[in-house]
MIDREN-29734 format. One record per residue (C-alpha): residue in three letters; x, y, z. Coordinates in nm, 3 decimals, padded with zeros to 5 digits. Layout:
N
{r "ala",{X,Y,Z}}
...
This chain:
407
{r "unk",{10.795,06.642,09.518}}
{r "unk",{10.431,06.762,09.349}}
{r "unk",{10.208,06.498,09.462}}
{r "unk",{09.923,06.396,09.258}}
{r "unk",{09.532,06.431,09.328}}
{r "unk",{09.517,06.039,09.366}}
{r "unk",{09.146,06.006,09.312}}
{r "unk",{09.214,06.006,08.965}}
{r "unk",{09.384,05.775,08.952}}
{r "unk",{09.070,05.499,09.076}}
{r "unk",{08.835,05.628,08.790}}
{r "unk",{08.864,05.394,08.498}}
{r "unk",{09.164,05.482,08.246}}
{r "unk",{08.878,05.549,07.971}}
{r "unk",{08.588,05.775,07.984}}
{r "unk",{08.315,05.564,07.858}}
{r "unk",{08.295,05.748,07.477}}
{r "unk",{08.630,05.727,07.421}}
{r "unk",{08.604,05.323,07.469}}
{r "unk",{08.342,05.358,07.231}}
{r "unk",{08.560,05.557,06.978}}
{r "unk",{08.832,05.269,07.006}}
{r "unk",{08.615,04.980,06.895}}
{r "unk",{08.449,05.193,06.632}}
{r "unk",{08.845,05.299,06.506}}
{r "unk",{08.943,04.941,06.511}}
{r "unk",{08.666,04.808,06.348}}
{r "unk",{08.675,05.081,06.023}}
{r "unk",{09.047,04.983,06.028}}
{r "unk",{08.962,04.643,05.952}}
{r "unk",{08.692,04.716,05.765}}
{r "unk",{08.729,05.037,05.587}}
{r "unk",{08.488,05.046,05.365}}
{r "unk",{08.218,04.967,05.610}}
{r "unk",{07.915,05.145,05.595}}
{r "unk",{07.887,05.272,05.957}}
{r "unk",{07.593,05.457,06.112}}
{r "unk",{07.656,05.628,06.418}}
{r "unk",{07.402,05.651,06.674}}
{r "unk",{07.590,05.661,06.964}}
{r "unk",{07.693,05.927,07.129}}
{r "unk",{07.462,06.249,07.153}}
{r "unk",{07.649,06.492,06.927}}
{r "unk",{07.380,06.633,06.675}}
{r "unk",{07.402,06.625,06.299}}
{r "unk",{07.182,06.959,06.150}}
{r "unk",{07.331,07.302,06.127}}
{r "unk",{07.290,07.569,06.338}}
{r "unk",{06.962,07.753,06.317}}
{r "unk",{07.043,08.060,06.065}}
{r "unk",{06.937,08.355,06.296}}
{r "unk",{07.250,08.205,06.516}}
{r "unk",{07.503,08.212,06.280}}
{r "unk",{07.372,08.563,06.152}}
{r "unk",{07.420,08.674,06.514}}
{r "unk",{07.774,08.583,06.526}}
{r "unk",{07.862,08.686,06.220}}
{r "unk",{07.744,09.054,06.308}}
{r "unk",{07.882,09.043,06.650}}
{r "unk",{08.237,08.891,06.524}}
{r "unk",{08.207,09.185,06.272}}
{r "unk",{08.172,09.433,06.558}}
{r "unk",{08.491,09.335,06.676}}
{r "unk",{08.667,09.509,06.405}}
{r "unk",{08.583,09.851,06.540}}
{r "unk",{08.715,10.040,06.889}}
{r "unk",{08.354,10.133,06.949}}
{r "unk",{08.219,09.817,06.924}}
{r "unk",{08.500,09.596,07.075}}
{r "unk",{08.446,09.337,07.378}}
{r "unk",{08.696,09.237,07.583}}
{r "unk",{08.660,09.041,07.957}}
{r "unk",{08.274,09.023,07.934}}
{r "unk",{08.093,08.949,08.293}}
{r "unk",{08.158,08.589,08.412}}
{r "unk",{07.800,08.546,08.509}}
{r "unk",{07.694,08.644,08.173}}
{r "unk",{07.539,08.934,07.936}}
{r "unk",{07.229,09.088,08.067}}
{r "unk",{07.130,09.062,07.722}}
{r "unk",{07.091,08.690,07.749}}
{r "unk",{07.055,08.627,08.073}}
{r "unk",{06.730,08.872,08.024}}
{r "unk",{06.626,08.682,07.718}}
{r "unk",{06.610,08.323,07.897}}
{r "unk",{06.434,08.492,08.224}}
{r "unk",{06.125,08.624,08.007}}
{r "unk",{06.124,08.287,07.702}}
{r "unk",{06.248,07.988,07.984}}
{r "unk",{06.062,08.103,08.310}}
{r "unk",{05.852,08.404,08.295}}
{r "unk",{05.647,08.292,07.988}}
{r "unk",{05.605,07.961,08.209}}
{r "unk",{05.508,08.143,08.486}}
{r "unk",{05.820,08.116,08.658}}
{r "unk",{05.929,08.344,08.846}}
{r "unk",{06.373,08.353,08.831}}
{r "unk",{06.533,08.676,08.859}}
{r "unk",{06.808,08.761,08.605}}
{r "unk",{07.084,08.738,08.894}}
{r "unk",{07.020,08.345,08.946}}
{r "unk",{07.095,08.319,08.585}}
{r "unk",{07.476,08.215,08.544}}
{r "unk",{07.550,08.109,08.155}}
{r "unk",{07.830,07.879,08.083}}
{r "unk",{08.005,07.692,07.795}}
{r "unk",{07.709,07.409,07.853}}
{r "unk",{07.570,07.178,08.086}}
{r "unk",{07.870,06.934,08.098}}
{r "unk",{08.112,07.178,08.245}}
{r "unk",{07.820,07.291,08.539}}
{r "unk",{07.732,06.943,08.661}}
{r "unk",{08.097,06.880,08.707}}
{r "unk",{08.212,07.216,08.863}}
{r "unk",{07.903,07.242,09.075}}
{r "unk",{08.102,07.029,09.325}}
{r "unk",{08.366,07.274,09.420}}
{r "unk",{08.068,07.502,09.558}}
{r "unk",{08.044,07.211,09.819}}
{r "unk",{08.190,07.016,10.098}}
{r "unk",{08.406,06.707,10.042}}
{r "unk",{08.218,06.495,10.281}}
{r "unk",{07.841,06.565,10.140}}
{r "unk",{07.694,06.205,10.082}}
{r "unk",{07.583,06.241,09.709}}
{r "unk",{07.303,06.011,09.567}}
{r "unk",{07.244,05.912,09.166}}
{r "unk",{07.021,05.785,08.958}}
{r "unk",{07.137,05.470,08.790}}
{r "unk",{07.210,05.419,08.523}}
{r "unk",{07.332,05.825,08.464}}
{r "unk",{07.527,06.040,08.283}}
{r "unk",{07.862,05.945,08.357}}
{r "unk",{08.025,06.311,08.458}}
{r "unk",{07.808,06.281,08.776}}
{r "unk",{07.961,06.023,08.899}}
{r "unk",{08.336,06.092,08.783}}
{r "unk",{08.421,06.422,08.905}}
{r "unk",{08.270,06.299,09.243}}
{r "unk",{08.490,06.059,09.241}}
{r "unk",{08.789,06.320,09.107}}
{r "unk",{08.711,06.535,09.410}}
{r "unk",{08.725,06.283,09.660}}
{r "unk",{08.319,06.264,09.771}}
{r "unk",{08.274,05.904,09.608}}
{r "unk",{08.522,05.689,09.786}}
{r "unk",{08.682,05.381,09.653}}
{r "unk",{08.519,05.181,09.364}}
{r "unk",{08.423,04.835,09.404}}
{r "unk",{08.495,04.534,09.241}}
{r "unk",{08.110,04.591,09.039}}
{r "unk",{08.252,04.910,08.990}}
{r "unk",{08.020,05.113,09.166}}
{r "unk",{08.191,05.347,09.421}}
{r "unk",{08.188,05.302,09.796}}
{r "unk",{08.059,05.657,09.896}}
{r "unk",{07.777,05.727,09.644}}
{r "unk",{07.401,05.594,09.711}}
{r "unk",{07.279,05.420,09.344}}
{r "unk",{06.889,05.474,09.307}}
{r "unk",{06.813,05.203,09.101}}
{r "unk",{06.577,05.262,08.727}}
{r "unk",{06.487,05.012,08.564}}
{r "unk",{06.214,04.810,08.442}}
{r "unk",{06.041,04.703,08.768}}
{r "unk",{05.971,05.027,08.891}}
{r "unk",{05.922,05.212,08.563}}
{r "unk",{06.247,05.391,08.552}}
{r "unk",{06.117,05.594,08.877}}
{r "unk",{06.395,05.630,09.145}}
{r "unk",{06.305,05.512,09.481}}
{r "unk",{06.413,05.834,09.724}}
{r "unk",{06.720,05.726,09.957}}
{r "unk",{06.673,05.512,10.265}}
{r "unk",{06.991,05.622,10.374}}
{r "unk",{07.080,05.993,10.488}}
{r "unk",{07.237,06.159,10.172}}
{r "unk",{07.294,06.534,10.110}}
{r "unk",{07.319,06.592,09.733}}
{r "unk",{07.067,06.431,09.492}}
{r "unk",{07.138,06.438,09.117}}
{r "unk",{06.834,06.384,08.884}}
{r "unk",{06.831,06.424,08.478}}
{r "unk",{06.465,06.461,08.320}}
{r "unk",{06.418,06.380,08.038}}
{r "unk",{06.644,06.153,08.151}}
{r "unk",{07.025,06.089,07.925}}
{r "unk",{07.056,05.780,07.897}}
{r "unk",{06.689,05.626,07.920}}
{r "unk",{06.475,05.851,07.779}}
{r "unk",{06.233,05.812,08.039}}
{r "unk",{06.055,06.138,08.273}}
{r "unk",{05.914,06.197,08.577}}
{r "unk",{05.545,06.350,08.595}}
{r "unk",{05.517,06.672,08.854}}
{r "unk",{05.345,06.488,09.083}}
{r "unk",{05.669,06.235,09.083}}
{r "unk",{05.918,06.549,09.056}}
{r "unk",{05.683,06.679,09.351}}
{r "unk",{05.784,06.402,09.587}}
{r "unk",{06.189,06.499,09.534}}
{r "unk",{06.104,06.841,09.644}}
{r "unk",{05.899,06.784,09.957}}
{r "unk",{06.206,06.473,10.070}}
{r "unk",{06.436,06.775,09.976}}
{r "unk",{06.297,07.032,10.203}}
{r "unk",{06.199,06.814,10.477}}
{r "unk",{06.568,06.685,10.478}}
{r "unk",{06.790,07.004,10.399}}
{r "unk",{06.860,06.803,10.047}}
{r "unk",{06.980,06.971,09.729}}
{r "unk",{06.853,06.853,09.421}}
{r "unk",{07.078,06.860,09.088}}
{r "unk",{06.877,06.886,08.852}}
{r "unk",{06.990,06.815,08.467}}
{r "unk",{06.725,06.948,08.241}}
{r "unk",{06.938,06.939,07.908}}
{r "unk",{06.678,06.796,07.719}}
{r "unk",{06.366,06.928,07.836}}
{r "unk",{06.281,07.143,07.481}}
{r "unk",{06.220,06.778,07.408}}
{r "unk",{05.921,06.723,07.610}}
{r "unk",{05.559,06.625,07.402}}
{r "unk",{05.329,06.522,07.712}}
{r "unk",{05.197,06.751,07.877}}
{r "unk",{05.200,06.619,08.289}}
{r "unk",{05.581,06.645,08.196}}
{r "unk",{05.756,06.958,08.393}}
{r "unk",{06.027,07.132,08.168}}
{r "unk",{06.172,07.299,08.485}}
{r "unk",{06.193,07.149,08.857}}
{r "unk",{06.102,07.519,08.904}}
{r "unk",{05.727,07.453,08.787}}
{r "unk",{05.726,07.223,09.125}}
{r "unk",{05.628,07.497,09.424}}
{r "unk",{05.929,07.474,09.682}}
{r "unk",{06.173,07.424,09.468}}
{r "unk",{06.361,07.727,09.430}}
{r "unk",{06.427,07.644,09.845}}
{r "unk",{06.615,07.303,09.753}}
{r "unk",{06.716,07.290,09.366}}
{r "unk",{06.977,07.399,09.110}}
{r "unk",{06.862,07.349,08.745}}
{r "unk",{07.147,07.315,08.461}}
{r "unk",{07.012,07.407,08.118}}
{r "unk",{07.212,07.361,07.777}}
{r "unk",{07.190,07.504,07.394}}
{r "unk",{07.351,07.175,07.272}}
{r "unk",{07.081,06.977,07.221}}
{r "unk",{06.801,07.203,07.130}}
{r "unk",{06.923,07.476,06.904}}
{r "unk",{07.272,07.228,06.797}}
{r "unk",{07.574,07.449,07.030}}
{r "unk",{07.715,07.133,07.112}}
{r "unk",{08.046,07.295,06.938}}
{r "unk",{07.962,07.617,06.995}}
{r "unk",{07.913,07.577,07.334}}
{r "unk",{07.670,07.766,07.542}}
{r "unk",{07.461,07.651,07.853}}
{r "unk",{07.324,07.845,08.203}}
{r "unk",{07.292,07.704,08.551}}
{r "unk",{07.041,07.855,08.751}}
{r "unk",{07.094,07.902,09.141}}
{r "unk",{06.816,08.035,09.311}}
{r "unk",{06.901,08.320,09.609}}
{r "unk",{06.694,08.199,09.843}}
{r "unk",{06.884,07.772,09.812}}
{r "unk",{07.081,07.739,10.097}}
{r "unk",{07.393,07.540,10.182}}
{r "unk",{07.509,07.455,10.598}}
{r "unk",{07.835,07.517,10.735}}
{r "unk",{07.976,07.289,10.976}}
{r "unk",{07.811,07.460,11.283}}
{r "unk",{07.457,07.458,11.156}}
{r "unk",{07.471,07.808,10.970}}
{r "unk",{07.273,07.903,10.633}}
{r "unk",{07.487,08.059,10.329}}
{r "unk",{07.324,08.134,10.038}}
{r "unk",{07.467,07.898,09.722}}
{r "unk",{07.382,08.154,09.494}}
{r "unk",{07.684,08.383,09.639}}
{r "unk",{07.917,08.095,09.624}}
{r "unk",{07.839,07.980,09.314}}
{r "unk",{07.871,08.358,09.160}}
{r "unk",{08.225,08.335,09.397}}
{r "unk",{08.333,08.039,09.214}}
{r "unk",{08.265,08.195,08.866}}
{r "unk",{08.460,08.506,08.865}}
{r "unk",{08.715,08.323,09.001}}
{r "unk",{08.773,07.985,08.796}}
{r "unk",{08.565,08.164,08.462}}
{r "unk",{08.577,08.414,08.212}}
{r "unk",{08.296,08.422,08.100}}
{r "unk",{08.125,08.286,07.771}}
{r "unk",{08.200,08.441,07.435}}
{r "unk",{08.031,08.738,07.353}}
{r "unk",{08.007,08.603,07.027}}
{r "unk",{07.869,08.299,07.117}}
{r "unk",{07.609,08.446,07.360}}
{r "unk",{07.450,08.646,07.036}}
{r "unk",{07.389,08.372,06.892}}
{r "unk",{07.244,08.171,07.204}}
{r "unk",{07.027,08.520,07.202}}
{r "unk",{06.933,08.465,06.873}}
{r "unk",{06.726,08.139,06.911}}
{r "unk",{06.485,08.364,07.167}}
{r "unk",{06.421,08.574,06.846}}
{r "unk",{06.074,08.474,06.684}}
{r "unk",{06.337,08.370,06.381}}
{r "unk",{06.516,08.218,06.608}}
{r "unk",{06.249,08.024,06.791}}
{r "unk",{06.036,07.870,06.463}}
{r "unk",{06.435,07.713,06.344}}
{r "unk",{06.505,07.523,06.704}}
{r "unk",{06.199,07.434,06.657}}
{r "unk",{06.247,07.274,06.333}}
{r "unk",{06.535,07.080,06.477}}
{r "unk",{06.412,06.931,06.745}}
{r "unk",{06.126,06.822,06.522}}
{r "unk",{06.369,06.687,06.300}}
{r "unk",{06.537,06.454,06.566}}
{r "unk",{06.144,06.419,06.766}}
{r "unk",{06.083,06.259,06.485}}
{r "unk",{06.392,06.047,06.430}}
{r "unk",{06.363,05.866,06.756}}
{r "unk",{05.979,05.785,06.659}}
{r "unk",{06.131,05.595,06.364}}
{r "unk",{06.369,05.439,06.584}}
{r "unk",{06.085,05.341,06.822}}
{r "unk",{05.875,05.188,06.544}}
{r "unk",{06.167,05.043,06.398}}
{r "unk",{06.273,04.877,06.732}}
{r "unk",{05.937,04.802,06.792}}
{r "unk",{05.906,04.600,06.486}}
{r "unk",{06.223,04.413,06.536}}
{r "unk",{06.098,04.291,06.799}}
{r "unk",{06.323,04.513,07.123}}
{r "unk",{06.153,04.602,07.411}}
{r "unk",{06.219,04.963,07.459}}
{r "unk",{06.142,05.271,07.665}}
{r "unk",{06.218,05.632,07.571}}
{r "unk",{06.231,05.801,07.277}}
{r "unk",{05.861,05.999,07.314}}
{r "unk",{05.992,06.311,07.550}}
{r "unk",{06.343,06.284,07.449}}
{r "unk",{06.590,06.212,07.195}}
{r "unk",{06.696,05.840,07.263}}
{r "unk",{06.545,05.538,07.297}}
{r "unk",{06.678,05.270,07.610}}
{r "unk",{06.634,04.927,07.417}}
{r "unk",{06.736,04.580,07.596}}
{r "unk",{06.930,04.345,07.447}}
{r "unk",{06.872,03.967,07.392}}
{r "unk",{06.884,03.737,07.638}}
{r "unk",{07.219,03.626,07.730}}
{r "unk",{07.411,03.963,07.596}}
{r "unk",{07.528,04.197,07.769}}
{r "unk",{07.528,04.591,07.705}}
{r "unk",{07.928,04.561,07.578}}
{r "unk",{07.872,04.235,07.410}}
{r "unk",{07.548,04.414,07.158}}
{r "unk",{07.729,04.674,07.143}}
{r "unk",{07.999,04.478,06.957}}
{r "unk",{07.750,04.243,06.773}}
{r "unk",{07.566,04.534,06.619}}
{r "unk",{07.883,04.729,06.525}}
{r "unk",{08.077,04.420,06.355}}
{r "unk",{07.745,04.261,06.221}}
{r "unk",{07.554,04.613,06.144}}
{r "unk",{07.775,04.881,06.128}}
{r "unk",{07.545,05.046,06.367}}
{r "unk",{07.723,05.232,06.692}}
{r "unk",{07.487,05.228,06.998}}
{r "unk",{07.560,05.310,07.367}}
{r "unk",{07.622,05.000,07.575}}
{r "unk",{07.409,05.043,07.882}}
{r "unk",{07.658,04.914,08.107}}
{r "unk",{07.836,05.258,08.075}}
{r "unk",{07.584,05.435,08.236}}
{r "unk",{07.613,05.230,08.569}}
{r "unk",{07.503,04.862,08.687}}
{r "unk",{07.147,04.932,08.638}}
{r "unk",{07.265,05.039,08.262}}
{r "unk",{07.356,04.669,08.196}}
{r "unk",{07.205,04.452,07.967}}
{r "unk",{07.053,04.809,07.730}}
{r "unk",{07.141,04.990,07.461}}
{r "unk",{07.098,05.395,07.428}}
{r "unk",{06.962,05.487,07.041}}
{r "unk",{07.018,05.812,06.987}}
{r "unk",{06.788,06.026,06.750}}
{r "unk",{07.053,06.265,06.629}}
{r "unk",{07.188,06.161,06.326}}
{r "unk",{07.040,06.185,05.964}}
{r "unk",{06.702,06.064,05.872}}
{r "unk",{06.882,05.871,05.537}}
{r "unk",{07.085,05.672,05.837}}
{r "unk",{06.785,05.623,06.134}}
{r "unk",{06.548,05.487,05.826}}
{r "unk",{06.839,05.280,05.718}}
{r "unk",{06.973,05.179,06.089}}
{r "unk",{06.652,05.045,06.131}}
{r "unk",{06.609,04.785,05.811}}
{r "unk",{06.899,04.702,05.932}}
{r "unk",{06.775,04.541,06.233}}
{r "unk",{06.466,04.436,06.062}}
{r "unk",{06.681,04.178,05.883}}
């Protein structure tokens, strides 16, 4: 008899987007000629930036020809790229990461989840809340979370609250944990973290043999300036962090799919008896065994963006959607939401009115709007009672999402 891993079965029967896809099929099926503007989930509406797509055109072309041909590429990644992010990410930043911490992947998604196997069932893992939902669901599909509770929030995680009474600013743990994940800019709030605040992680961190998680997907998306774009700009942090980085979001690969993890040599995990190990070997140990690598195709055009082309068209797009969630903070602004968000990242965390809840807007705005949001709710307890704007659609549909609301 092939038993089942039965932690899968105590995660909810729908991921939280596919919920969302549901309502939004049922609801063009009864009304199919409903306008509907989608500004839910984070999937990006320009183009890729045109020095990418030359890239892969010219690499698929090389493909044709013995001498150019690429099979089984290296799991951790060409040096071509991996070189590339070292000097534009970190060295131009002053940051010093060597080429061999650099592990590129199909994106950021994939890395948060799989980051677990690299680590010991019974680690005590903490979360922001509300968060990214693949935190908290391959914890649970692994067997570190527990059993979920009748609230829905899971036995064996610690839940640092974010919310309005402490400015979105997670308390650390009062209770021993051993695996911290943080996202900043933060998916789904918006909200950051100066480096003085980030600085406080890293010293509880060191001072408690802690490893940090840290999700910087959306960091290209920073404007102020006390914001860090890498836990790496905090000193110390190369001794307690991993950093997950993604091409999704900033130069549009969210179907192309391309993303790097970076795993510092010096970060180390415990054994049972007390005993360093360096994470960087195990995570490299993990890769050539459960990866193939990334395309080679793909990784010419993630190389692309790093080419001064390359760099002024990313930089178009995220000016494109900067500017969409500033129309969608105005415009919520005007309607009257309180909001937070939207100014170092791509959506904007806006509460609903009193007496609805995050599922209940949700609804009201899709039936009475045609507008698709995020209910908060999904996110985590803390998540309840918000909707997540995000900035990535058209600017004919923000500017038009947002007379709707007006009215």
């Amino acid at each position: 008899m092939a038993q089942i891993n039965e932690n899968f079965l105590k995660i909810p029967a729908t991921y939280l987007f596919s919920e969302i896809a549901k309502r939004i099929t049922q609801h063009k099926e009864a009304n199919p000629t409903a306008p509907i503007i989608r500004m839910g989930i984070g999937d990006v509406s320009l183009p890729l930036p045109d020095a990418s797509v030359d890239a892969m055109i010219k690499a698929a072309d090389e493909q044709r020809n013995a001498e150019t041909f690429r099979g089984y590429g290296p799991e951790q990644g060409y040096a071509f790229l991996r070189e590339a992010i070292v000097i534009n990410d970190f060295t131009s930043k002053g940051i010093n990461i060597e080429e061999d911490e650099i592990f590129v992947s199909d994106g950021a998604k994939s890395d948060t989840g799989n980051i677990g196997d690299i680590f010991d069932v019974n680690n005590r893992v903490a979360i922001t809340d509300p968060s990214y939902p693949v935190y908290v669901d391959t914890n649970a599909m692994a067997g570190r979370a527990g059993e979920p509770s009748v609230t829905g929030e899971w036995t064996n995680l610690v839940y640092l609250s974010c919310n309005a009474d402490n400015n979105f600013v997670p308390a650390l743990p009062t209770e021993k944990v051993d695996l911290v994940y943080l996202c900043y800019p933060n998916n789904p709030t918006g909200t950051t973290l100066t480096k003085e605040q980030l600085a406080v992680w890293v010293e509880y961190a060191k001072a408690n043999k802690v490893i940090l998680l840290f999700d910087a997907a959306y960091e290209s998306f920073i404007t102020e300036e006390n914001v860090p774009h890498s836990i790496y700009e905090i000193e110390g942090a190369k001794e307690v962090a991993i950093e997950f980085r993604s091409f999704s979001k900033t130069a549009g690969f969210t179907g192309t799919r391309c993303g790097y993890t970076v795993v510092p040599k010096q970060l180390m995990g415990y054994t049972k008896s007390g005993e360093p190990v360096a994470l960087n070997k195990l995570w490299n140990r993990r890769q050539c065994t459960k990866f193939n690598g990334t395309s080679y195709i793909v990784q010419r055009a993630a190389e692309a963006t790093y080419s001064p082309e390359g760099k002024l068209q990313v930089q178009a797009l995220i000016n494109f959607y900067t500017e969409n969630a500033k129309i969608i903070r105005e415009g919520l602004l005007k309607a009257g939401y309180t909001i937070f968000g939207g100014v170092n990242a791509p959506y904007v965390w806006a509460k609903a009115p009193v007496g609805m809840g995050s599922w209940e807007y949700f609804d009201y705005l899709l039936k009475e709007k045609n507008i698709v949001t995020t209910p908060g709710a999904g996110f985590g307890a803390s998540g309840e009672g918000y909707v997540r704007f995000s900035a990535f659609g058209s600017r004919e549909n923000t500017i038009e999402a947002m007379k709707r609301l007006e009215k």
